[in-house]
TORLORO-152688 format. One record per residue (C-alpha): x, y negated, z negated. Coordinates in Angstrom, 2 decimals. Layout:
N
        xx        yy        zz
         X         Y         Z
...
***
This chain:
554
        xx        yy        zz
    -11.81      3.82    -29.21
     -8.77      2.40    -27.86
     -7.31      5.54    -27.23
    -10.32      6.55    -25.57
    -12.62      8.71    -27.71
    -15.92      7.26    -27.95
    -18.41      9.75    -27.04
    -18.57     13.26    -28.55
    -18.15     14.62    -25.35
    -14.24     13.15    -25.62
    -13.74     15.90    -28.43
    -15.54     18.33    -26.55
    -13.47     20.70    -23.81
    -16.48     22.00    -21.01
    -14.01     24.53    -19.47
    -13.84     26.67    -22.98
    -16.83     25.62    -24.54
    -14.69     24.48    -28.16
    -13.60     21.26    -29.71
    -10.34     19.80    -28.18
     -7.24     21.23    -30.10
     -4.98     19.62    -32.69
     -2.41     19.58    -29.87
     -4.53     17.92    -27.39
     -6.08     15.64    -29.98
     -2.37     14.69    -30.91
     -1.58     14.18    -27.13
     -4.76     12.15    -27.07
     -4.34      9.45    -29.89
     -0.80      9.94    -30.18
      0.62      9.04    -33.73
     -2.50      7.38    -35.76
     -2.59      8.98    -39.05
     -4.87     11.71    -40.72
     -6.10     12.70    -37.53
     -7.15     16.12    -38.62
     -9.05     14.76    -41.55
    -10.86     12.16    -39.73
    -11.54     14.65    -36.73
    -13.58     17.03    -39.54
    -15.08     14.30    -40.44
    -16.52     13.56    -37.26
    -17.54     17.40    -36.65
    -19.05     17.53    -39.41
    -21.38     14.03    -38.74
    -22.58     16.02    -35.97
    -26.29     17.06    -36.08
    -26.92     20.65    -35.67
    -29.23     20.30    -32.99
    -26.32     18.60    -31.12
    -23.94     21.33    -31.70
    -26.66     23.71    -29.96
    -26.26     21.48    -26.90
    -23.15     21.21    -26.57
    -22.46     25.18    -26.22
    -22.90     28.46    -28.07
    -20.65     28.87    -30.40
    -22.07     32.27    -32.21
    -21.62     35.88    -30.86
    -19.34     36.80    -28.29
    -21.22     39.44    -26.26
    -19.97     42.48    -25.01
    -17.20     42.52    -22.62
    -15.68     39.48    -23.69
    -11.58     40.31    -23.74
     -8.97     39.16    -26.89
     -5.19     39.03    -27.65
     -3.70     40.03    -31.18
     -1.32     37.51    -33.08
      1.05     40.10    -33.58
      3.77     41.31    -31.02
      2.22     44.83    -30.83
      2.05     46.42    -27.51
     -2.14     47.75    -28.73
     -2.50     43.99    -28.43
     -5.32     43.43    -26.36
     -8.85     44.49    -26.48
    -11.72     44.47    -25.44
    -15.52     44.05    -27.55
    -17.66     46.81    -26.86
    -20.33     46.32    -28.88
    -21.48     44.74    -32.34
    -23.22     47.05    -35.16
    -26.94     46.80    -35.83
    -26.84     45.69    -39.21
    -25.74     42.37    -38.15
    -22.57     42.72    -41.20
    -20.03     41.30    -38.64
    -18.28     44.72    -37.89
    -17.88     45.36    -34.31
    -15.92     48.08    -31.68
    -12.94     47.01    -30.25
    -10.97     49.08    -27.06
     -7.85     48.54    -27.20
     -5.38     48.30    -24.29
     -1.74     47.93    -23.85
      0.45     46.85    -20.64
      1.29     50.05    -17.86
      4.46     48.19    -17.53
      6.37     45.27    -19.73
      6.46     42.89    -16.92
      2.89     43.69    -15.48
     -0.49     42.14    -15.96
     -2.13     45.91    -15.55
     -3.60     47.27    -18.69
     -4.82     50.97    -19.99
     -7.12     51.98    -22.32
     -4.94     53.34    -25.40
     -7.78     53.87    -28.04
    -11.01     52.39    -29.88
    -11.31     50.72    -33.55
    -13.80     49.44    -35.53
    -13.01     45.57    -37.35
    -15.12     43.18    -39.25
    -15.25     39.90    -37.53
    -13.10     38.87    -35.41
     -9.97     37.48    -37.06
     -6.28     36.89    -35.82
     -7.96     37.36    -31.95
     -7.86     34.66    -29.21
    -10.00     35.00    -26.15
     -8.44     35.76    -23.02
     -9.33     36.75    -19.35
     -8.79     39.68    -17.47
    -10.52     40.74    -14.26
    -11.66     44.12    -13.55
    -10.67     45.05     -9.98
    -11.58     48.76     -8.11
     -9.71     51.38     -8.20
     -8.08     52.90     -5.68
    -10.32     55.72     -5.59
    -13.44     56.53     -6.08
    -14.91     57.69     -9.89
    -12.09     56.08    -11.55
    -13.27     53.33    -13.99
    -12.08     49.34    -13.08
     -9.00     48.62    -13.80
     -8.16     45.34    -16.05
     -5.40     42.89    -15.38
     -4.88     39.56    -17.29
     -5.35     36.32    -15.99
     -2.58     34.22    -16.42
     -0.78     36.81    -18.03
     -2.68     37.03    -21.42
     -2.28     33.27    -22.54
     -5.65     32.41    -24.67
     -8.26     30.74    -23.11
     -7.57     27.83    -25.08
     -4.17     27.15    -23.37
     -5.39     27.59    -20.00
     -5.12     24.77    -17.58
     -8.84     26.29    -15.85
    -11.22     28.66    -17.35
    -11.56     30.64    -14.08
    -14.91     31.91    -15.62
    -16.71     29.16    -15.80
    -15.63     27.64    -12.37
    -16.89     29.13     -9.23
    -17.60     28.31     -6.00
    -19.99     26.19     -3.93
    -21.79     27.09     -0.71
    -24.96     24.62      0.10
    -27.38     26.13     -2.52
    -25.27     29.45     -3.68
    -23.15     29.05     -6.24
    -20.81     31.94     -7.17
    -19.29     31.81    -10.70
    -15.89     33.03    -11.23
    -12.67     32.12     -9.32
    -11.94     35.30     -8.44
    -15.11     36.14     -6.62
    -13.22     34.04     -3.18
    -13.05     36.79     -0.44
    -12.81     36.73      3.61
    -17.26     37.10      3.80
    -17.07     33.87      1.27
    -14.62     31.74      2.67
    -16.04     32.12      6.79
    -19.79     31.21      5.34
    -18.04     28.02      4.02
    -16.02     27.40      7.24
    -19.27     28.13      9.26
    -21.62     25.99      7.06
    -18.76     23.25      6.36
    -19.60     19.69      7.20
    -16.77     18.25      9.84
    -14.40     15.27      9.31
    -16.20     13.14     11.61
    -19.48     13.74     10.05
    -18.62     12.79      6.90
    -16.61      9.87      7.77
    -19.51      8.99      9.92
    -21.96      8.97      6.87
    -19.26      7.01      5.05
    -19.40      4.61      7.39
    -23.51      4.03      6.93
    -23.22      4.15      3.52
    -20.41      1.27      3.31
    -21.56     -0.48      6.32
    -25.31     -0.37      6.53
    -25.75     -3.63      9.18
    -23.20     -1.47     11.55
    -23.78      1.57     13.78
    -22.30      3.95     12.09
    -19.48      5.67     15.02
    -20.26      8.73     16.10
    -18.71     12.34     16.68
    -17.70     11.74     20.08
    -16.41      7.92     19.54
    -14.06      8.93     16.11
    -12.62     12.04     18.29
    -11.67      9.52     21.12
    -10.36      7.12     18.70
     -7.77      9.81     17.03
     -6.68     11.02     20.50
     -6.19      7.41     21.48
     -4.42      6.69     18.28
     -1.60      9.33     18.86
     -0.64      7.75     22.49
     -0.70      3.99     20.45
      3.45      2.48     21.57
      4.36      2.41     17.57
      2.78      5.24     15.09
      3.13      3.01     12.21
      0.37      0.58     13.54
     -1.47      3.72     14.34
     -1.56      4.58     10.83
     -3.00      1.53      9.90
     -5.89      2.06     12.23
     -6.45      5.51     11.51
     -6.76      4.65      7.52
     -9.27      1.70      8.63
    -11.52      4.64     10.54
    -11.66      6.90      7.50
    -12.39      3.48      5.23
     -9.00      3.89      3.59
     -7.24      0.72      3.68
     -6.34     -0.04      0.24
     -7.56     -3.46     -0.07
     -8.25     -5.08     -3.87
    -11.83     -3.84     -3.67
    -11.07     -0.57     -2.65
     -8.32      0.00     -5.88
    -10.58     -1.76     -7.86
    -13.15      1.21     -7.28
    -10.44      4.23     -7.45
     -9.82      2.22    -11.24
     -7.15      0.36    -10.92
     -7.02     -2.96    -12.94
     -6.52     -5.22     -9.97
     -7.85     -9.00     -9.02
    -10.09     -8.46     -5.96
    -10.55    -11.82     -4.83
     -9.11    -12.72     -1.19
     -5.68    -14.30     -1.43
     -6.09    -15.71      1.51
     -9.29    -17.85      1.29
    -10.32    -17.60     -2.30
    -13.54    -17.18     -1.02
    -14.84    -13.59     -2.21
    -13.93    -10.11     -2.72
    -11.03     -8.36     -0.42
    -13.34     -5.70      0.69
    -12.53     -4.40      3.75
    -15.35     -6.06      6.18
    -13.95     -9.26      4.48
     -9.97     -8.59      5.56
    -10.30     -7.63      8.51
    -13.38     -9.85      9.85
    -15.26    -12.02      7.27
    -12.11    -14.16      6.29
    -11.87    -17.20      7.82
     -8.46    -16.89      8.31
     -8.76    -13.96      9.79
    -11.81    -14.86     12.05
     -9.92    -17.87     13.40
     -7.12    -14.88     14.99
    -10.36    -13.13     15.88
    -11.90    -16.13     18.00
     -8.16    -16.65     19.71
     -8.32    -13.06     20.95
    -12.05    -13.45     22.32
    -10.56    -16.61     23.79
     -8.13    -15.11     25.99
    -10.31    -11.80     26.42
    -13.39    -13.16     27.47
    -11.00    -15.49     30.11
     -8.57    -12.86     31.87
    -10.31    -10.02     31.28
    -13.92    -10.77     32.18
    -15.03     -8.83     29.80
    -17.78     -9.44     27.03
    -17.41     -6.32     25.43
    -14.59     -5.40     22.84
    -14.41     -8.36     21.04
    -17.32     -7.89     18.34
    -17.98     -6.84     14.43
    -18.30     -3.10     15.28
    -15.27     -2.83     17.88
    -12.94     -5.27     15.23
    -14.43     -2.75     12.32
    -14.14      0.99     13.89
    -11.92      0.52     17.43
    -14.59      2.68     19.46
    -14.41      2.35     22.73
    -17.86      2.53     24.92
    -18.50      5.80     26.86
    -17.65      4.03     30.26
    -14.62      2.69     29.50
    -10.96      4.99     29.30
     -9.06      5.04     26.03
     -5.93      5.93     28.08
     -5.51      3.48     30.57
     -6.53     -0.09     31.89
     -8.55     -2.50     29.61
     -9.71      0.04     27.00
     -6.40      1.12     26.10
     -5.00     -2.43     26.35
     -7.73     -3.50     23.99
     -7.01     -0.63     21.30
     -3.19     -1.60     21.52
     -3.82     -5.65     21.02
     -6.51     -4.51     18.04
     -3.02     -2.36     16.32
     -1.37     -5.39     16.47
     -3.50     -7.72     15.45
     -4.34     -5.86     12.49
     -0.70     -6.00     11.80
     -1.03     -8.63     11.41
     -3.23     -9.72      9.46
     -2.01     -6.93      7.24
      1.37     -8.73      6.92
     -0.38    -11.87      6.24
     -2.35    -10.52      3.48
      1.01     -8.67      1.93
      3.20    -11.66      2.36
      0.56    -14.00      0.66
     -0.36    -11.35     -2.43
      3.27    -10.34     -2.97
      5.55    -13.05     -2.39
      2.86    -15.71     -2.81
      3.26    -17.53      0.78
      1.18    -16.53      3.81
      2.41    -16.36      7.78
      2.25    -19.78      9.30
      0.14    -19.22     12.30
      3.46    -20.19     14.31
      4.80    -17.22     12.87
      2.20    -15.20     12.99
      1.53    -15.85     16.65
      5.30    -14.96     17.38
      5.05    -11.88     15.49
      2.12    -11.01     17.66
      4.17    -11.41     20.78
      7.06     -9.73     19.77
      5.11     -6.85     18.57
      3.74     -7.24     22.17
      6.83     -7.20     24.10
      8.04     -4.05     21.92
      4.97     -2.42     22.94
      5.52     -2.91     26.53
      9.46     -1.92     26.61
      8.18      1.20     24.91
      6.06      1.95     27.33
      8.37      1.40     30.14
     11.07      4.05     28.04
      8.30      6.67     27.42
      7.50      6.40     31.08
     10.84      6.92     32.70
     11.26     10.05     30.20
      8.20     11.76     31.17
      8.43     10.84     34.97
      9.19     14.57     36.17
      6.44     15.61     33.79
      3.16     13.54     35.60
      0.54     15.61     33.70
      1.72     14.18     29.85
      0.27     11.09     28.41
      1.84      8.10     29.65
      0.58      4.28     28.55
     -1.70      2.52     31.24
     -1.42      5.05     33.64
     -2.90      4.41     36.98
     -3.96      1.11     35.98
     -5.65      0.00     38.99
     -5.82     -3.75     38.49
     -2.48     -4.22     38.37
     -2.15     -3.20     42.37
     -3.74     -6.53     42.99
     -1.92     -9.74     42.91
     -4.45    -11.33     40.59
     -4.59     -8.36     38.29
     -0.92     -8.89     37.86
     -0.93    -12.12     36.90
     -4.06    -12.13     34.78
     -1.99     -9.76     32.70
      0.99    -11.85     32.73
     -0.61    -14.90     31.57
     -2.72    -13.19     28.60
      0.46    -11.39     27.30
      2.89    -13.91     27.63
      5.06    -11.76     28.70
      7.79    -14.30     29.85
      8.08    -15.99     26.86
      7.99    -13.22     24.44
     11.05    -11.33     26.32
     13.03    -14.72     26.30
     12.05    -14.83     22.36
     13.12    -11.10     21.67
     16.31    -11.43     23.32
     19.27    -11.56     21.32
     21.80    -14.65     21.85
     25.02    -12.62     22.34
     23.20    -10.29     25.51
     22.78    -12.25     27.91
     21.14    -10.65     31.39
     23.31     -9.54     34.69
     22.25     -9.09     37.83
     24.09     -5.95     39.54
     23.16     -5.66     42.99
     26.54     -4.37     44.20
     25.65     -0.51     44.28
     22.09     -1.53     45.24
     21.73      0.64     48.89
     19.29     -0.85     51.14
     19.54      2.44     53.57
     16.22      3.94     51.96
     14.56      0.77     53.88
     15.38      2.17     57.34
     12.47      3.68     59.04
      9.29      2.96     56.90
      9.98     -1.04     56.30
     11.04     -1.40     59.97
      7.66     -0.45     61.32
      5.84     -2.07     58.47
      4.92     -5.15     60.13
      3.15     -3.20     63.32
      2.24      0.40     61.48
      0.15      0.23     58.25
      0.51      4.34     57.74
      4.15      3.29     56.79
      3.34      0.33     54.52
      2.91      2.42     51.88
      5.72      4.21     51.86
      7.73      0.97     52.18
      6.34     -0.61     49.27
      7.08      2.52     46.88
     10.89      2.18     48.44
     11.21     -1.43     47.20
      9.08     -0.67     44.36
     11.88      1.62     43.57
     14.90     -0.72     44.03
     12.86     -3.44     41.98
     12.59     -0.98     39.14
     15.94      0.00     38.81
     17.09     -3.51     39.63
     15.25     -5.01     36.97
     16.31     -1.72     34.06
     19.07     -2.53     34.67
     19.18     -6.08     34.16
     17.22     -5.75     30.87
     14.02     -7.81     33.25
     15.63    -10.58     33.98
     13.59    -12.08     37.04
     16.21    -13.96     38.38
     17.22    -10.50     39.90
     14.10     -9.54     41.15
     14.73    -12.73     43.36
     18.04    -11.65     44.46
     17.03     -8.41     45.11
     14.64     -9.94     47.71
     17.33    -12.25     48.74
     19.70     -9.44     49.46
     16.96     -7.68     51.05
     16.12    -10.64     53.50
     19.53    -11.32     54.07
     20.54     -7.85     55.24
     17.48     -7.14     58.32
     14.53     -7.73     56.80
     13.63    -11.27     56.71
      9.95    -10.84     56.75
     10.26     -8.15     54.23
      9.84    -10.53     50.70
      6.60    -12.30     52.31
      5.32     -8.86     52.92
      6.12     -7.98     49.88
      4.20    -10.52     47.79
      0.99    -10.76     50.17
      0.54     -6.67     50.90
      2.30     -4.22     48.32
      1.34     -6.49     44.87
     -1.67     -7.82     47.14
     -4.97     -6.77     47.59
     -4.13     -5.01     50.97
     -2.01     -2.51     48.82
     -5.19     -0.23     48.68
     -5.40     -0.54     52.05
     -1.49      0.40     52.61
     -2.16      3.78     50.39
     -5.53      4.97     51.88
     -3.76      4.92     55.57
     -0.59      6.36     54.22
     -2.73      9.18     52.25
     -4.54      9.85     55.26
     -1.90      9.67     58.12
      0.59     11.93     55.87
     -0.07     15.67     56.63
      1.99     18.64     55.49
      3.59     20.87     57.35
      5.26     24.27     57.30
      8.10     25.00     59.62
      9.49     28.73     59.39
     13.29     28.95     58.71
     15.15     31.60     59.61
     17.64     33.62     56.48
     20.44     35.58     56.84
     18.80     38.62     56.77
     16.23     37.76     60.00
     13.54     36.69     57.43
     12.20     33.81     57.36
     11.08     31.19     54.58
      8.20     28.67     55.34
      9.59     25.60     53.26
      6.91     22.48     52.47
      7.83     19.38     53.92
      7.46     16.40     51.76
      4.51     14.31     51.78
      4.76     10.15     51.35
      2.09     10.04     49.65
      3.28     11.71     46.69
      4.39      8.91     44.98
      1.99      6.36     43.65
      3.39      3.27     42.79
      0.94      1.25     40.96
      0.30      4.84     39.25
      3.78      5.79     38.38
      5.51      2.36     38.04
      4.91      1.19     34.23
      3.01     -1.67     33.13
      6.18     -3.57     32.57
      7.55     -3.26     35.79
      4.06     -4.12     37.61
      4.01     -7.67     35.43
      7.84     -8.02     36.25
      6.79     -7.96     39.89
      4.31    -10.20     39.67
      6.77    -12.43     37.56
      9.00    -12.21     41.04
      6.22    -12.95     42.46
      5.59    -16.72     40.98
      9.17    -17.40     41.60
      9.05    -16.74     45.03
      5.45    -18.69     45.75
      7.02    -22.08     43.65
***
């Protein structure tokens, strides 16, 4: 029993209808003695009625296909029928290989035999001939080993479809296979009625909220906190509980509160470690982003976002990239405390959530420089209208922390610059000038020192003393008015106002110009407003500004 034979279905092999095999019962019990002896015994305790049940083991009917013990090439055969006088003597065809190294057999003769003795079952499959009024021709499955050392019978496995079941392995063709692709149930569907069966007291998520959630998972700053999501939306985390039920001899109560089993409503919500984290980010959501929804049971458990709300930009996708990281986490928390027996200090663990923060934001700065000649790929917050507003700005800036989390993630040894030798303040002529009297050039000034800002601050790795001295320099060179300006109408509310009279006030024109050959070639002239600032500057740069910002109002 140890070994695990305690039912007579444990000696019993389905797939060939015959008692297990001294070689598997060896591999099976390994080196007990008198095995054999005590495995007759056992056979032979058997009722015959139970026998019946478990599988015929009288007459093979016709058709049925064997292999001599002897190294003849007239090895194989086939039983054609059994006499009528029920003596045991039966017609075997006999077949040999076309070839040595082929499966492909031919018929070679007929003899008669009684019983049938020194012959193993095999399987061959009968396929068409190439032409028509030719018999089937046979060719051995797994090149004429017995049934009794295959790994599958392919006779007595088949195939599924709803109701139909097909028998035989080989019976898989092109009609087959598109009824099962037409008929076949969908990821989401059955992930969705995972979902209701493991979570009854939660919506289930639907179709249309799992596809979202995958696209929106690809686009998340680090794939490796992706992957943590996307195992929590199939119901794959491997938490104790969920080893537990794939059989693995593990403890499943919570490490972290002792308080019941690590299932995975209980990791990621129902511990009260982990609901304390939970209540901190409601906290600060509910504050700065005025927002009631994203913060509950069903958008902790399955990430999906509400119909009205965009998975690639603004709050939605800032939401999906906090919930990555604060599963993190708690992830880490849970690993530190099971494996090396001491959980994340909530100091720690609140760092680690920053950090994880800041690296999230300086990839999405690097992504968006990369992709900037290519405006129609997937790029992190884009046109994140909130942030064109001064309050926006800093709303974001105090719920990240973004100040204090690039301080933290510095290194000691690289220490900030400002470089504002090469910085050329001619792109200012023209549109800043008239930006005090003409609002159709606001705009455009705006995206120039939008521009200067950004590469001012790359540069610098965001330091924000050099955002100041950028609007030093700029103040000190002509344009005194042009930092006050800066802060009250291109991070202000009057931004919008700055782009809808630039938009509208821009217009496109075509002027002919003549080639050498007489011809001439109508050539587009650039329109300002092409460029988009709070669209194409990144997230990090927009809360960098804003950072400039508060040092220049204290």
């Amino acid at each position: 029993m140890q070994k695990g034979v305690c039912l007579i279905g444990d000696l019993w092999v389905a797939n060939t209808n015959r008692w297990i095999s001294s070689d598997q019962l060896k591999e099976l019990l390994g080196q007990l003695p008198d095995q054999e002896a005590h495995f007759t015994q056992l056979i032979q305790a058997i009722p015959a009625e139970w026998r019946q049940i478990l599988g015929p083991e009288g007459i093979d009917p016709p058709g049925t296909w064997y292999v001599g013990d002897t190294d003849e090439a007239e090895r194989y055969c086939g039983l054609e029928s059994w006499t009528e006088d029920r003596s045991g003597k039966c017609w075997l065809e006999t077949y040999k290989r076309v070839l040595p190294n082929l499966p492909t057999l031919e018929r070679s003769g007929m003899r008669i035999q009684y019983g049938l003795g020194g012959l193993k079952e095999i399987r061959v499959q009968l396929r068409p001939p190439k032409e028509e009024g030719f018999p089937l021709i046979p060719v051995l499955v797994g090149n004429g080993v017995s049934v009794d050392k295959l790994k599958i019978d392919p006779e007595v496995w088949g195939w599924s479809l709803g109701d139909l079941v097909v028998m035989g392995m080989d019976k898989l063709d092109a009609n087959l296979i598109s009824k099962m692709h037409s008929g076949a149930e969908s990821v989401s569907s059955r992930t969705g009625r995972r979902w209701s069966q493991q979570v009854p007291h939660l919506r289930p998520p639907s179709h249309s909220e799992l596809s979202r959630l995958w696209s929106q998972l690809q686009a998340l700053p680090s794939q490796k906190l992706a992957s943590l999501l996307w195992l929590q939306s199939h119901l794959a985390v491997p938490t104790s509980q969920w080893l537990a039920d794939k059989g693995m001899y593990v403890n499943t109560t919570c490490d972290r509160c002792k308080e019941g089993p690590e299932t995975m409503q209980h990791l990621w919500w129902e511990c009260p470690r982990s609901r304390k984290w939970w209540k901190w980010w409601v906290y600060h959501w509910n504050r700065f982003a005025e927002r009631l929804d994203l913060t509950g049971e069903r958008w902790v458990l399955t990430g999906c976002l509400p119909e009205n709300t965009s998975s690639t930009e603004r709050w939605g996708y800032i939401a999906q990239v906090g919930r990555a990281i604060m599963f993190w986490v708690i992830w880490a928390d849970r690993n530190n405390l099971k494996f090396k027996g001491e959980g994340l200090p909530e100091e720690q663990a609140e760092e680690l959530f920053k950090n994880l923060l800041a690296t999230a934001i300086r990839a999405d700065w690097a992504r968006r420089r990369g992709q900037q000649d290519h405006a129609r790929r997937e790029s992190w917050f884009r046109g994140w209208k909130m942030a064109r507003s001064m309050k926006g700005a800093l709303v974001a800036l105090a719920f990240f922390g973004l100040m204090s989390v690039v301080a933290a993630s510095r290194s000691e040894d690289d220490t900030d610059v400002c470089n504002l030798a090469n910085v050329n303040l001619d792109s200012l002529k023209g549109p800043c000038d008239a930006m005090a009297s003409n609002l159709g050039r606001g705009g455009e000034c705006c995206s120039k020192i939008d521009a200067l800002m950004a590469e001012v601050l790359d540069n610098s790795r965001f330091n924000q003393e050099c955002g100041v001295q950028l609007l030093n320099k700029i103040a000190m060179n002509g344009y005194p008015m042009i930092a006050l300006d800066y802060v009250d109408k291109c991070l202000g509310e009057e931004r919008r106002a700055l782009q809808a009279v630039s938009s509208s006030s821009s217009v496109t024109t075509k002027t002919p110009t003549p080639t050498p050959t007489g011809k001439s070639t109508d050539k587009t002239a650039p329109s300002s407003h092409s460029s988009t600032p709070a669209a194409a500057i990144p997230i990090l740069m927009q809360l960098a500004f804003a950072f400039v910002a508060i040092a220049l109002l204290h």
